[in-house]
N, C-alpha and C positions, 0 to 999 in steps of 0.2 A: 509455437507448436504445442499445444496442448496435448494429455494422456489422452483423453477420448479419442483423437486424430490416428494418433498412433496405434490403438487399437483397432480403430477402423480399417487403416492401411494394413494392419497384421492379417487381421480377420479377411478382407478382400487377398491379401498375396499366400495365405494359406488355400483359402476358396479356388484361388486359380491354379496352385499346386495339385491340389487332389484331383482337380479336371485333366490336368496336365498326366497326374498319374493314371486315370482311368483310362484314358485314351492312349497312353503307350501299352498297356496291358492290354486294349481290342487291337489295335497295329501289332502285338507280336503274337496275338492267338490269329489273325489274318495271315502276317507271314509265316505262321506254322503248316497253316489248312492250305494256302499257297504253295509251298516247297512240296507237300505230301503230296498233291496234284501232280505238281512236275515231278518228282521221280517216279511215281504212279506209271504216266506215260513216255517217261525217257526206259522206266523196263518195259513198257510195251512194243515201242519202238524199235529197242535193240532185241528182243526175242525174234519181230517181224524181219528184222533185217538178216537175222542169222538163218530163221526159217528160208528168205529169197536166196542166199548166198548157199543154203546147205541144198537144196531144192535145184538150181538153173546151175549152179556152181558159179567160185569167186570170179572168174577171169571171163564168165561168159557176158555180151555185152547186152543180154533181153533184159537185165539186171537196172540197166538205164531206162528202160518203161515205167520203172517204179521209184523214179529220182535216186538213185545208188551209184554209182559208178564201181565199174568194173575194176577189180586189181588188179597191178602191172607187175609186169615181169621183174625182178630186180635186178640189177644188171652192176655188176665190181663197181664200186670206186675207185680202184686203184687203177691205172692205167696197165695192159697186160705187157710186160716186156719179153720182148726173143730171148731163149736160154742163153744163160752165158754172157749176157751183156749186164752189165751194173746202170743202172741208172742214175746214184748216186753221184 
């Protein structure tokens, strides 16, 4: 193994470093301009949704027209027992 060798191999696995770093630096300025997109229109999304919901109202079911589903009643989880009896 000669000096010159070793510089060679330095000088190439630096070379590929700095490639290596450029291209992580365009990959996280993409997934910056990426994610801004998305919540861009995930608040679009939920504005429209709230506009159909406040509009037709939550429970009514023309809300399914617009791919939404209607809200449901909510109904105890607790089982209702007759007065006077323990369940326990």
């Amino acid at each position: 193994m000669t000096e010159e060798k070793l510089r060679s191999m330095r000088a190439e696995l630096e070379q590929s470093r700095e490639e290596y770093e450029k291209t992580l630096a365009k990959a996280r300025q993409l997934q910056e301009a990426y994610m801004q997109v998305e919540n861009k229109i995930s608040e679009t999304l939920s504005r429209f949704k709230t506009m159909l919901y406040g509009f037709f109202g939550k429970k009514n079911r023309v809300v399914m027209d617009f791919g939404l589903k209607p809200w449901k009643e909510r109904s105890s989880s607790k089982a209702k027992t007759p007065e006077g009896t323990d369940k326990s």
